[in-house]
MIMINU-115342 format. One record per residue (C-alpha): residue number from 1; x, z, y. Coordinates in steps of 0.5 Angstrom, whole numbers. Last residue first. Layout:
{NUM {X Z Y}}
...
END
This chain:
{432 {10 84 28}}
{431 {4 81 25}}
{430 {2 80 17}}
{429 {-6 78 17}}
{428 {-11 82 15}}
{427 {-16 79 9}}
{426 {-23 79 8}}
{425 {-22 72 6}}
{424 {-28 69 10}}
{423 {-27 73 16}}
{422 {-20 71 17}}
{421 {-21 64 15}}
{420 {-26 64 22}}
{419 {-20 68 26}}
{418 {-15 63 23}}
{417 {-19 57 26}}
{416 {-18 50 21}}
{415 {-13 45 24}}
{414 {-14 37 24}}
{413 {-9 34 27}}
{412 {-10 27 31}}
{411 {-4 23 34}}
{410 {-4 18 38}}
{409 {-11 14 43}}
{408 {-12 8 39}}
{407 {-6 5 43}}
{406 {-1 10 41}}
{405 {-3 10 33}}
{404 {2 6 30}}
{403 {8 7 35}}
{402 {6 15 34}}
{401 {6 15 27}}
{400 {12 11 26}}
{399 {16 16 29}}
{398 {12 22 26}}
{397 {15 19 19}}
{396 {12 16 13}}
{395 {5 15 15}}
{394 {0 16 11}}
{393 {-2 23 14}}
{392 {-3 20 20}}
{391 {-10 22 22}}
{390 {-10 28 20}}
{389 {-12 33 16}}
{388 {-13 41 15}}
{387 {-7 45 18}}
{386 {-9 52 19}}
{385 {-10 55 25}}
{384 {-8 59 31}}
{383 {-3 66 30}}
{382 {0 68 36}}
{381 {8 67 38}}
{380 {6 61 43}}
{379 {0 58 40}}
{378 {2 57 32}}
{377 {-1 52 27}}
{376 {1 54 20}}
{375 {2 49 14}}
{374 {-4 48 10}}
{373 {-3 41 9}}
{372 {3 39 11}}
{371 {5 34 6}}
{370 {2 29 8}}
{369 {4 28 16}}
{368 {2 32 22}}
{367 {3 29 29}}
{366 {0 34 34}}
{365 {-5 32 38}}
{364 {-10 38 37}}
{363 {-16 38 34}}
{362 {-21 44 32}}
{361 {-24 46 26}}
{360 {-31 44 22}}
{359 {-30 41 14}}
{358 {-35 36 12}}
{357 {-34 34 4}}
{356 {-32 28 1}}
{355 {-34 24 -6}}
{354 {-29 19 -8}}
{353 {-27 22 -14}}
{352 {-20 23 -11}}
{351 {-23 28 -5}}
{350 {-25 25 2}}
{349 {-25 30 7}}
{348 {-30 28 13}}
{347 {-30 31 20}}
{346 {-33 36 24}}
{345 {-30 38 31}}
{344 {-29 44 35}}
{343 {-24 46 41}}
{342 {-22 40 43}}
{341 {-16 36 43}}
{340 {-11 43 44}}
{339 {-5 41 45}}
{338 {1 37 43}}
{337 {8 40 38}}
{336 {12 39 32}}
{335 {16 44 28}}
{334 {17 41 20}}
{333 {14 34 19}}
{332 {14 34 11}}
{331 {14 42 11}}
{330 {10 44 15}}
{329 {10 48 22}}
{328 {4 46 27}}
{327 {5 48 35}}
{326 {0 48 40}}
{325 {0 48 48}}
{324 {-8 49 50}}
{323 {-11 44 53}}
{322 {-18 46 50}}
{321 {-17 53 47}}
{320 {-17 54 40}}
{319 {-18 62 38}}
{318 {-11 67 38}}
{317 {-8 72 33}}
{316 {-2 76 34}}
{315 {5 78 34}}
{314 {8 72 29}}
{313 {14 71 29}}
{312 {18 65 29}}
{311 {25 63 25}}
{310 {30 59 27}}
{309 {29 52 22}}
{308 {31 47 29}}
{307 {24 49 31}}
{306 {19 55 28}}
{305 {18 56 21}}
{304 {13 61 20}}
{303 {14 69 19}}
{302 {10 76 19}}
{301 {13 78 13}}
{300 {10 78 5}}
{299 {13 72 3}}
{298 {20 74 3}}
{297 {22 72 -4}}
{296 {21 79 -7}}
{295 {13 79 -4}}
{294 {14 71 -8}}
{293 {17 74 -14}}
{292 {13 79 -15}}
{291 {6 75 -15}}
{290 {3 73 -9}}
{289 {-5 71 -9}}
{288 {-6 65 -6}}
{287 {-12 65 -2}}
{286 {-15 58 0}}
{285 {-18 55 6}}
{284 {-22 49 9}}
{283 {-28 50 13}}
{282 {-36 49 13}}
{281 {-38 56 11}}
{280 {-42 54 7}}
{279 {-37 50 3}}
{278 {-33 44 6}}
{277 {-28 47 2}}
{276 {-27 54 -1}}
{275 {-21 57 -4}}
{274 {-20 63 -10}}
{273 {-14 66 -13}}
{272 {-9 61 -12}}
{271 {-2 64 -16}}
{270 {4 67 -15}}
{269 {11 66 -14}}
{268 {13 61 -19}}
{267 {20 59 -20}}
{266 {22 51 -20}}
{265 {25 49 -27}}
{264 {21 44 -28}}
{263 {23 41 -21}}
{262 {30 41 -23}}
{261 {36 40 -17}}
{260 {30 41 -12}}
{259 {28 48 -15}}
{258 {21 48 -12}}
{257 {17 55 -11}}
{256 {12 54 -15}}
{255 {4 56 -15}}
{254 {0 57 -22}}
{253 {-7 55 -22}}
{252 {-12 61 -24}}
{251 {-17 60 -18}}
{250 {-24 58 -18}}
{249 {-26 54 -11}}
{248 {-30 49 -16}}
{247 {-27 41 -13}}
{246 {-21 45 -10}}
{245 {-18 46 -17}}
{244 {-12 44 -16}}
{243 {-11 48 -9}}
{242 {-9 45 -4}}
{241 {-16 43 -1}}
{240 {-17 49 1}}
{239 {-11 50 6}}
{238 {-7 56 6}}
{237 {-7 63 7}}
{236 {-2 67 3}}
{235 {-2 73 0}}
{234 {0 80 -2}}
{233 {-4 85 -4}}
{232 {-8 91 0}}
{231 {-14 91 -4}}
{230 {-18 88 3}}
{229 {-13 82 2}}
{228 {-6 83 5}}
{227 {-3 77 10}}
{226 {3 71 10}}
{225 {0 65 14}}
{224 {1 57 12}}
{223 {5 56 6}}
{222 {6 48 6}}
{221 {3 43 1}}
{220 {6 38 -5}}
{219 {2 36 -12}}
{218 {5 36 -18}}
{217 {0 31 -23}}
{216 {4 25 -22}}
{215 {11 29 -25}}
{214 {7 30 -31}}
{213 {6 38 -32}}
{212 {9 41 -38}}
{211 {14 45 -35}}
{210 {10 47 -28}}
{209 {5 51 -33}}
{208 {-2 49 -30}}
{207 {-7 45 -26}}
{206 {-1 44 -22}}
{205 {3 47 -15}}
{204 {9 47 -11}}
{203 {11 50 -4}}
{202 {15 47 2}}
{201 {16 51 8}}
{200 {11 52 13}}
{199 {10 59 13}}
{198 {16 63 10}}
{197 {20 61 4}}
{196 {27 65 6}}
{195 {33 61 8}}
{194 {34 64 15}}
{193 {36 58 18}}
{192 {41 63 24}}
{191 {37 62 31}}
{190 {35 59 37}}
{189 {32 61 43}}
{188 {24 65 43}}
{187 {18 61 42}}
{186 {19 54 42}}
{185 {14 50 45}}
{184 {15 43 47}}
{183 {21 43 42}}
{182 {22 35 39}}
{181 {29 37 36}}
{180 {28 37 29}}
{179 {34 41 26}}
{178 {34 41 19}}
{177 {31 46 14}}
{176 {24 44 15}}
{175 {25 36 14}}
{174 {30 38 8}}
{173 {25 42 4}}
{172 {27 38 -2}}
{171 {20 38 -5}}
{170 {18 31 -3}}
{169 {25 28 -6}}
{168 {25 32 -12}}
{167 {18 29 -14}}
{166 {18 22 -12}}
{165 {17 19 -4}}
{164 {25 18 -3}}
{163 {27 22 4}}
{162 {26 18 11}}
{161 {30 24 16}}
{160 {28 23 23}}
{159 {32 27 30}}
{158 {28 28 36}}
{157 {26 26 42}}
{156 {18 24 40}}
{155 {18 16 43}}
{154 {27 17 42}}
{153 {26 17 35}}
{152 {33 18 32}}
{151 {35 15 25}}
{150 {37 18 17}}
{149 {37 14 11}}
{148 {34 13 3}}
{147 {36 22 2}}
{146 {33 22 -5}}
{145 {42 21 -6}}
{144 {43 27 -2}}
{143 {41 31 -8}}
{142 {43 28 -14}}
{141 {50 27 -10}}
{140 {51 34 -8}}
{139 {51 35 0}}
{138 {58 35 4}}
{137 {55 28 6}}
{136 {48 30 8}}
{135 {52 35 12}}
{134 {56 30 16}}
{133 {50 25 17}}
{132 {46 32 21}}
{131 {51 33 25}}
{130 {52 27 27}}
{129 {45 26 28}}
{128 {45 32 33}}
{127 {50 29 37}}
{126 {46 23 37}}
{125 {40 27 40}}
{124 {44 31 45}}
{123 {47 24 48}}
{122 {41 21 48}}
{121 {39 27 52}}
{120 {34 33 49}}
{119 {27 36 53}}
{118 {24 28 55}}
{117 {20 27 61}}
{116 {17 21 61}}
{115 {18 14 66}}
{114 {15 9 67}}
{113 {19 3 71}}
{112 {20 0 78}}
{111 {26 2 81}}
{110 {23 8 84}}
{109 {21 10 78}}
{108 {27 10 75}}
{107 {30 15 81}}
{106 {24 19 82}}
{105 {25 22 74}}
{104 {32 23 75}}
{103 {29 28 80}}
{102 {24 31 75}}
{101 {29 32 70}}
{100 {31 31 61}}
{99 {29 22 62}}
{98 {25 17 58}}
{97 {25 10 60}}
{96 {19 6 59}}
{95 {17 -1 60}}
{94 {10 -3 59}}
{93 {7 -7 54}}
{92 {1 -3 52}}
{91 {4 -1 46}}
{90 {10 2 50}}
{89 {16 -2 51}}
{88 {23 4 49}}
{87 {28 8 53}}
{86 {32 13 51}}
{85 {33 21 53}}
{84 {38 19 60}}
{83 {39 25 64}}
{82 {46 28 62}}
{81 {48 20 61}}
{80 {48 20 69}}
{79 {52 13 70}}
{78 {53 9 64}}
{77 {45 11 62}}
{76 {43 8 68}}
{75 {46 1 67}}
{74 {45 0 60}}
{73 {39 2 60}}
{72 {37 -3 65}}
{71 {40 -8 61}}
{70 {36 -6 56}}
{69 {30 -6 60}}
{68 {31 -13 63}}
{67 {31 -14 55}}
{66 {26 -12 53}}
{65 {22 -15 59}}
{64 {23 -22 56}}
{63 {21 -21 50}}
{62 {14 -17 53}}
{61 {14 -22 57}}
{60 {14 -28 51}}
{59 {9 -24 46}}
{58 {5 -23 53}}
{57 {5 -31 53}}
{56 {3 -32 46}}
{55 {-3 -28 47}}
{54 {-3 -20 43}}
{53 {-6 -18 37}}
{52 {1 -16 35}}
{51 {-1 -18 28}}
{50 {-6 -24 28}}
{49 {-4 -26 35}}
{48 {3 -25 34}}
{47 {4 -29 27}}
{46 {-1 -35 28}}
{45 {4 -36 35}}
{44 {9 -37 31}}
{43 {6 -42 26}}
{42 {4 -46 31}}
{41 {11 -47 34}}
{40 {12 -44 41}}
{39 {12 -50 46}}
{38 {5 -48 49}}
{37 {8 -40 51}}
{36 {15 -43 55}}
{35 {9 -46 59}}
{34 {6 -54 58}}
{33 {6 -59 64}}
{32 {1 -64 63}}
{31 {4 -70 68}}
{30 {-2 -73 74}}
{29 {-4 -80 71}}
{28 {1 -86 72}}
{27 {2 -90 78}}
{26 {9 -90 78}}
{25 {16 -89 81}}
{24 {15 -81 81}}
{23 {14 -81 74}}
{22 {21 -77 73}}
{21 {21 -74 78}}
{20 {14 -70 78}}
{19 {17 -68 70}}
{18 {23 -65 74}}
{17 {20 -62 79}}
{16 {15 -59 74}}
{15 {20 -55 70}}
{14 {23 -52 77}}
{13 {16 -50 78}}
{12 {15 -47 71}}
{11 {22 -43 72}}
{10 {21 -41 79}}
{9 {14 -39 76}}
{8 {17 -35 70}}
{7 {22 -31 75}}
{6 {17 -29 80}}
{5 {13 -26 73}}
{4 {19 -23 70}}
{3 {21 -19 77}}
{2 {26 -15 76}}
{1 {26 -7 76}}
END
């Protein structure tokens, strides 16, 4: 890597040789030489102290190092573009150049820059955006029309999709159904999109009939874990705070599969039975009780959504250990991985009346996004957790996420432990 510091003092040095030439024929006081920083307009400098939080001279290394990095890329992608994944400044200013294997890896350390190791190439993520464009395009225009754009996210190395924020928009399962690239662990290879519901998939609920409902009252989660009560009847294990009658814990409200052409006419495949939030237990869960168009549809098996829409099967169930890899399956992100942050924290979820109840579980640094609350957290193929909350839930995409939160430490999700909703419920969950 060049040296931008060496190359700033030739710079400085060759701009006070000019000044001393200048007033060298006089007795004058010594010149005040001003940095490439001190001739910034003031207003300039406002702007990135107040939103970059960084010193005009980091403002101008940091310009400056993005493109020495951009060339570099340039350079290294032309010559091994089977090892290149992207490259990009990190939070903290430092470049970083994304390779697929360890020797590539040595190769750009020893030219000076960060590396991390990244599963798919660029070329592999722009094949994959290709594809994806091309079946947007053959999709019918009421549906492609709630798609706003498509990108690729090099820091999380996969393929992102930005949909329209309104009631079609956020029930289109697309996130699920198309490919995410991001695989830390990927249970088994890839597999045909089966287009049955299953858990991280998309469902919809009201306080009543979906017809009737305003669009505002419609609320958005994901299926977590398949399972029988202790009647034997079909449910699903879900968030608590997904239900619309979280405040009570009662059930009765209906839960829809939604139709992306007609949210109205979205099919209801059963209905909360009861959940509990930050109750004495101190966890977030809720049971919805499937009725027969919901075991007909394919909520009775033992499946969550895994990576590139192929299909996990769960064998078992598994307790949260530290540095443990985990993956989440929801509907707004779909499949994205980290590990076990630790195994028992406590935080606050605040309700819309302003009020919040402590919730217990386990946080790993997987990226979660709103909308997929009470999707199911697998460790390899055994059932984990439940999707609670996170600290990127307002964030439109994992990319910004991860750009946002980098420098307080990432992404956080909050899952609660499937052993302990288990218990709690009484019910059996569905395993291979």
């Amino acid at each position: 890597m060049r040296n931008t510091g060496a190359l700033r003092a030739a710079v400085l040095c060759s701009t006070a040789f000019l000044l001393f030439a200048s007033f060298s024929g006089t007795a004058a006081a010594e010149p005040v030489v001003q940095s490439p920083a001190d001739r910034l307009p003031a207003e300039l400098v406002e702007a990135v102290q107040r939103d970059l939080k960084i010193s005009p001279q980091e403002y101008l290394d940091r310009a400056a190092r993005a493109q020495e990095l951009s060339a570099y890329a340039s350079d290294f992608r032309a010559s091994r573009p089977a090892d290149f994944a992207g490259a990009w400044i990190g939070p903290d200013g430092n470049a970083v150049v994304a390779v697929t294997s360890p020797a590539a890896a040595q190769a750009v350390a020893k030219d000076g820059y960060a590396t991390a190791q990244s599963p798919v190439s660029a070329d592999g993520l722009e094949k994959s955006l290709a594809d994806l464009n091309g079946w947007i395009a053959g999709l019918p225009r009421e549906i492609s029309a709630q798609i706003n754009g498509t990108a690729i996210d090099f820091i999380d190395n996969q393929v992102v999709i930005d949909l329209v924020n309104s009631p079609i928009g956020s029930a289109l399962n697309l996130p699920t159904l198309l490919a995410n690239i991001k695989v830390i662990l990927s249970p088994g290879g890839n597999k045909p999109v089966d287009p049955t519901p299953m858990g991280g998939d998309t469902y919809v609920t009201t306080t009543g009939p979906i017809a009737d409902a305003p669009t505002t009252d419609i609320s958005i989660c994901s299926f977590g874990f398949n399972a029988v009560d202790k009647s034997g009847d079909a449910v699903n294990l879900t968030a608590g705070h997904c239900n619309p009658n979280k405040a009570t814990g009662v059930g009765g409200a209906p839960v829809y599969l939604p139709d992306p052409s007609d949210i109205s006419r979205s099919t209801q495949i059963g209905s909360f039975d009861r959940s509990s939030l930050g109750a004495q237990d101190g966890l977030d869960w809720s049971v919805i009780a499937l009725n027969d168009r919901g075991i007909e549809s394919g909520l009775d098996r033992p499946t969550v959504r895994g990576a590139n829409g192929s299909t996990v099967t769960i064998t078992g169930t598994a307790a949260p250990v530290i540095g443990a890899p985990v993956c989440k399956s929801g509907q707004s992100s779909s499949f994205t991985c980290g590990v076990v942050a630790a195994d028992r924290v406590e935080t606050q979820l605040y309700m819309e009346d302003g009020t919040s109840r402590t919730v217990r579980g386990f946080a790993s640094t997987a990226c979660t996004l709103a909308g997929d609350s009470g999707g199911a957290i697998v460790t390899g193929t055994l059932a984990l957790g439940i999707t609670s909350g996170s600290n990127s839930g307002g964030a439109p995409d994992c990319n910004e996420a991860n750009l946002a939160l980098a420098q307080y430490g990432g992404t956080a999700s909050l899952g609660i432990p499937i052993d302990q909703v288990v218990d709690a419920t009484e019910a059996t969950l569905r395993t291979e």
